[in-house]
C-alpha positions as CSV (number, residue, x, y, z in Angstrom):
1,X,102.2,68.3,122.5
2,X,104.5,69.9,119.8
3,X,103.4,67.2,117.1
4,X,99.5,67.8,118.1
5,X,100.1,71.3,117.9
6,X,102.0,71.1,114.7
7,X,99.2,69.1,113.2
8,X,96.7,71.4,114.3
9,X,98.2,74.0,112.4
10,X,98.8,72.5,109.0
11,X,95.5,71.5,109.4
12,X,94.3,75.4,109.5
13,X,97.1,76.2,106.6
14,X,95.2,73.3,104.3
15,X,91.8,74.7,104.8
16,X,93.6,78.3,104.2
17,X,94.7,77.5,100.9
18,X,90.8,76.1,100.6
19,X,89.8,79.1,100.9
20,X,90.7,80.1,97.7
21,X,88.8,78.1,94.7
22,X,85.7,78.9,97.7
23,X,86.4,82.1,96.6
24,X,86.5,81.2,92.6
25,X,82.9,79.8,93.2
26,X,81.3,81.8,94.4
27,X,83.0,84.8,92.2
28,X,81.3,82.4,88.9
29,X,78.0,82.3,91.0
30,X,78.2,85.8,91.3
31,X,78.3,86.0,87.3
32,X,75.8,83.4,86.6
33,X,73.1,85.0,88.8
34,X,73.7,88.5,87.4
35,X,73.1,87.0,83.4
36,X,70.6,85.2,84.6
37,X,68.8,88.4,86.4
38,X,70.0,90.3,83.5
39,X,68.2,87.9,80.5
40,X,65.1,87.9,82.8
41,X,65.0,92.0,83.2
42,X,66.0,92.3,79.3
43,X,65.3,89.9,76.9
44,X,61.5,90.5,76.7
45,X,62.3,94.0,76.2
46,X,64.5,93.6,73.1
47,X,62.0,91.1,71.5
48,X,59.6,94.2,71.7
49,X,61.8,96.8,70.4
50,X,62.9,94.6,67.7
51,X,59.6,93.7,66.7
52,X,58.4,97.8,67.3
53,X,61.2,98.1,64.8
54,X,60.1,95.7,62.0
55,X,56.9,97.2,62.2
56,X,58.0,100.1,61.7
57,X,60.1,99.7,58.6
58,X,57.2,98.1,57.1
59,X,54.8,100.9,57.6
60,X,58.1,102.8,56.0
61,X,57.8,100.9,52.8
62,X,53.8,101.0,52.8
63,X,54.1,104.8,53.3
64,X,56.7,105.0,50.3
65,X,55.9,102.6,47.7
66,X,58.6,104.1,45.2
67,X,61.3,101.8,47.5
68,X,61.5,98.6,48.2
69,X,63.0,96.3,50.8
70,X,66.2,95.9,49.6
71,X,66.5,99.7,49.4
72,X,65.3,100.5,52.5
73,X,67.5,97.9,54.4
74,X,70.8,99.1,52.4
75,X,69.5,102.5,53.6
76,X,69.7,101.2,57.3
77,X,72.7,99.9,56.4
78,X,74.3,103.5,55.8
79,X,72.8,104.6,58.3
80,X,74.8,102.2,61.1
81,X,78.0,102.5,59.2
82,X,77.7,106.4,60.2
83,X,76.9,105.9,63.9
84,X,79.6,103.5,64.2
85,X,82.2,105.9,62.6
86,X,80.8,108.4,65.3
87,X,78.8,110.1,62.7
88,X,75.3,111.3,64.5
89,X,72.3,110.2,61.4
90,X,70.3,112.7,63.3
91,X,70.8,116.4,62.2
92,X,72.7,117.8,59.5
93,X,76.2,118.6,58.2
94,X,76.2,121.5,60.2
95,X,76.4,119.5,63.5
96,X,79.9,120.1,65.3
97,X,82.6,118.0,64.6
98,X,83.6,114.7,67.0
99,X,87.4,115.8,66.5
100,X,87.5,119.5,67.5
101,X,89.7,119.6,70.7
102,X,87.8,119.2,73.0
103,X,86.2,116.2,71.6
104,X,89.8,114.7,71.2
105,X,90.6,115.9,74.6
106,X,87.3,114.0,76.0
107,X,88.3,110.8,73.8
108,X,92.1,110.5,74.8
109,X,90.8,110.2,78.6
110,X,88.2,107.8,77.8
111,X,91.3,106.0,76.0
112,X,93.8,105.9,78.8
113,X,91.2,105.8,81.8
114,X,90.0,102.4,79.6
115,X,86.0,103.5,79.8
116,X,86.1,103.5,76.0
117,X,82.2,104.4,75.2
118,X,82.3,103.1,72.0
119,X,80.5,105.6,70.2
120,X,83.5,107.0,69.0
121,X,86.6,105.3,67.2
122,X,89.6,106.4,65.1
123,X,88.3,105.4,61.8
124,X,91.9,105.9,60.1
125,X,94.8,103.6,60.1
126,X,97.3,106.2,61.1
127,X,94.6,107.1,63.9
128,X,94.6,103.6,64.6
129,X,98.3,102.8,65.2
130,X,98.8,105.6,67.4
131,X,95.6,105.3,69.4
132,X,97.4,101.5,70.2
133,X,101.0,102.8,71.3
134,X,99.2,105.8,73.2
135,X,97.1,103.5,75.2
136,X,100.2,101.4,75.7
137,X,102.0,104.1,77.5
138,X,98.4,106.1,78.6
139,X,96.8,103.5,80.9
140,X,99.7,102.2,82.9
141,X,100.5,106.4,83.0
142,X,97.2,106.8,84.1
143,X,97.0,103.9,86.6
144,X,100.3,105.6,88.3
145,X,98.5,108.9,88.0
146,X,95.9,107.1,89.9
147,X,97.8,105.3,92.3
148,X,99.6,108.5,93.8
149,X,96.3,110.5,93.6
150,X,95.1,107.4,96.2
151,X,98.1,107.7,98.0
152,X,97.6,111.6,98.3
153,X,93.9,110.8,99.6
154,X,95.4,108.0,101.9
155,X,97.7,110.7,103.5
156,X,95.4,113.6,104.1
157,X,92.7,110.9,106.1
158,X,96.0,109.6,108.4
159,X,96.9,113.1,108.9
160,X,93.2,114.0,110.2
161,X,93.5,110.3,112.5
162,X,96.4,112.0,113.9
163,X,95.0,115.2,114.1
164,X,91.9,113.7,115.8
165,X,93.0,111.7,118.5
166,X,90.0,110.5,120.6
167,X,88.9,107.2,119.9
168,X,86.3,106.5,117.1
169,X,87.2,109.8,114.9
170,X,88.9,107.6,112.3
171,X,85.0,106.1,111.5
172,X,83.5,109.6,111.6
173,X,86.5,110.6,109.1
174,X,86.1,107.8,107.0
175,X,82.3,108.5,107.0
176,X,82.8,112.3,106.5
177,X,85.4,111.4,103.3
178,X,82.5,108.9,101.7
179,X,79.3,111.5,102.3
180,X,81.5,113.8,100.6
181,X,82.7,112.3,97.5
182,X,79.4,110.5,97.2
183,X,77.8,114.3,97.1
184,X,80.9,115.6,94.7
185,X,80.8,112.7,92.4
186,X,77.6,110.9,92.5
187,X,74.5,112.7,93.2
188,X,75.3,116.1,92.2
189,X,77.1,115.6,88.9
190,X,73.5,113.9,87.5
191,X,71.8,117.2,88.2
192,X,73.9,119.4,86.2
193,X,73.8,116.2,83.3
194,X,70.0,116.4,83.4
195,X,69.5,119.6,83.0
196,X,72.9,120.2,79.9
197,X,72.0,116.7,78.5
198,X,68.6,116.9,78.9
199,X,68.1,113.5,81.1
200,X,66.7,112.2,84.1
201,X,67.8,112.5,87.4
202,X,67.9,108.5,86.7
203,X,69.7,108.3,83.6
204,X,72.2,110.8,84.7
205,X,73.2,108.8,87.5
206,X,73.3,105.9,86.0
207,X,76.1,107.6,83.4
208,X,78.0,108.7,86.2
209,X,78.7,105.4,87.7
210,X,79.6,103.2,84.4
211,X,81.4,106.1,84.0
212,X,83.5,106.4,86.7
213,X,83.4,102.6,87.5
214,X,85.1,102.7,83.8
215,X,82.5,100.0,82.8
216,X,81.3,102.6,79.9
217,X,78.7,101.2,78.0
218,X,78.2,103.8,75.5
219,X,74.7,104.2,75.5
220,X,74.6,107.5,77.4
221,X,77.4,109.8,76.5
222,X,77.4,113.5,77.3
223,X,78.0,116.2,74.4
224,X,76.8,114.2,71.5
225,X,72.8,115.2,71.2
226,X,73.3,117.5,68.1
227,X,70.2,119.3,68.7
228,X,71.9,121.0,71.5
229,X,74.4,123.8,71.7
230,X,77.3,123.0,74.4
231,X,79.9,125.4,75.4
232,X,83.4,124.5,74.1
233,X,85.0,123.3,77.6
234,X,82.1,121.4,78.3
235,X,83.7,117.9,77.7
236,X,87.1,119.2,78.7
237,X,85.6,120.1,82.5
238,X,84.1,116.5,82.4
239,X,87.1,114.9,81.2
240,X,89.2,116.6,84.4
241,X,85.4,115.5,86.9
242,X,86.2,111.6,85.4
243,X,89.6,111.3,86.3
244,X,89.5,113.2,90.0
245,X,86.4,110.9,90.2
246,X,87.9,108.0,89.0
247,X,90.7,108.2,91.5
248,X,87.8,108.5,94.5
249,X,86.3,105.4,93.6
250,X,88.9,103.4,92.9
251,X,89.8,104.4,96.6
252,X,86.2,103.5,97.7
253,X,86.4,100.2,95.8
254,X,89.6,99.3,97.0
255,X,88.4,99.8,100.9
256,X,85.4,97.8,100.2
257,X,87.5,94.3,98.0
258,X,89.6,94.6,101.7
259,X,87.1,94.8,104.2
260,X,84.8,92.3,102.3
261,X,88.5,89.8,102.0
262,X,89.1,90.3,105.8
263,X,85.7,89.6,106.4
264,X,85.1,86.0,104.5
265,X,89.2,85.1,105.7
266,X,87.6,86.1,109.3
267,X,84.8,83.9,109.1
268,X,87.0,81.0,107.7
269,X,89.8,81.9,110.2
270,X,87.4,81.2,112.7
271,X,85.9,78.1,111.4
272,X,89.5,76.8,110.9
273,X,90.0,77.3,114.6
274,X,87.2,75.8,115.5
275,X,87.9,72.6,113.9
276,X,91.5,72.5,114.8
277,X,90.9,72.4,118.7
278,X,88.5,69.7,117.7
279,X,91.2,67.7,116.0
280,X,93.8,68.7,119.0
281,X,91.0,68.1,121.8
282,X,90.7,64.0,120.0
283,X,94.5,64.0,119.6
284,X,94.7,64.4,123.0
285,X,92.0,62.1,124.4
286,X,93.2,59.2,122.5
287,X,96.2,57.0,124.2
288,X,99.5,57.3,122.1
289,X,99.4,54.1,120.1
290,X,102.6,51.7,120.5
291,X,105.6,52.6,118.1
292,X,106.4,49.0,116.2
293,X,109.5,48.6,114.7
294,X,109.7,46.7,111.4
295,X,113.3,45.4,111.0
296,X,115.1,45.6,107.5
């Protein structure tokens, strides 16, 4: 009986460790269907702004005969040299400056939180360097930060369990803590982005989450449309909304990765036991075979 059982459970350990590259495959079928969903939702789009664009740079050059092609396209040229050194074409000199404090306030979280937009960049050597050894120190500063902001949300909701102690509470808490950082960081920061920035209610949630998710695109940044006038703390105040939002969903992210793991080791827990009273039930049913001994 001790041998059967034995066997029985280093049969569920080796379909344990199976688990694992299960878990591989799927996460690079997960990849594969989002670029394929992805090329089928984009690519036709791009062909029809890049050919929107060639058509317009040759209605450019028919309009203004004095240039040619070569001018025009060196022209273009210039022109994404500026945007990539954060330089807005759009406007004039007058537009405010991407280094005034509170811009460099705005870009140092983006740095250490690891969203990096990518509209903006040191464009110095010096700025360079020290934007590497801050980000050295910054991000595992800020995961810490991060960690003990969790750990102060974690505390507060197992004070309120044991404040609460009829049965079910800790869902309704749980449910209570989601509705209301959902509210606080998702659905009403787009309304006060539409209406400053000048977006949708669409757009402005959609730069909420790759914002806070720190996937940050770049696309949609806030503060940057020079023909409007923001009020000096604007980026500051969203810096501080990032990280307090940052630290919710990481929390939120970090509940779902576990109850998503327990659930898939659940289901293959279950299988595994399944299969190993199968193996013990035919253990058991077939006679124990004669030992032979085999003399040296």
């Amino acid at each position: 009986q001790g041998q059967i059982s034995s066997m029985a459970l280093l049969t569920m350990h080796s379909r344990q460790i199976s688990w694992t590259p299960l878990l591989v495959l799927g996460y690079l079928f997960y990849l594969l269907l989002g670029a394929m969903v992805f090329q089928l939702l984009e690519k036709q789009a791009e062909t029809h702004f890049r050919d929107q664009f060639q058509l317009e740079k040759l209605k450019f050059l028919q309009n203004y005969t004095c240039l040619d092609r070569q001018a025009l396209e060196q022209f273009v040229q210039v022109l994404m040299e500026a945007w990539e050194k954060g330089v807005n074409p759009e406007g004039n000199s007058t537009n405010p400056s991407n280094w005034d404090f509170s811009n460099s306030f705005f870009f140092a979280g983006t740095v250490v939180t690891t969203i990096g937009y990518g509209n903006l960049s040191p464009s110095t050597v010096a700025g360079q360097i020290f934007c590497v050894f801050y980000a050295l120190f910054g991000v595992p500063l800020n995961l810490a930060f991060l960690n003990q902001l969790g750990k102060a949300l974690n505390a507060h909701l197992l004070t309120l369990e044991r404040w609460v102690q009829k049965p079910g509470r800790a869902q309704v808490l749980l449910a209570i803590f989601l509705t209301t950082g959902t509210l606080f960081f998702l659905v009403f920061p787009p309304l006060v982005f539409s209406y400053v920035e000048g977006w949708s209610y669409g757009e402005g949630f959609y730069f909420t989450f790759i914002t806070l998710s720190t996937i940050g695109f770049g696309d949609y940044v806030v503060g940057t449309n020079p023909n409007k006038h923001y009020i000096p703390v604007y980026r500051s105040l969203t810096a501080i909304w990032i990280v307090f939002g940052l630290a919710w969903l990481a929390l939120v992210f970090n509940v779902g990765a576990d109850l998503m793991e327990r659930y898939l080791q659940l289901k293959w827990h279950k299988s595994d036991l399944s299969l190993a009273e199968g193996d013990t039930t035919k253990l058991e049913d077939e006679p124990e075979q004669p030992r032979i001994h085999i003399p040296s």
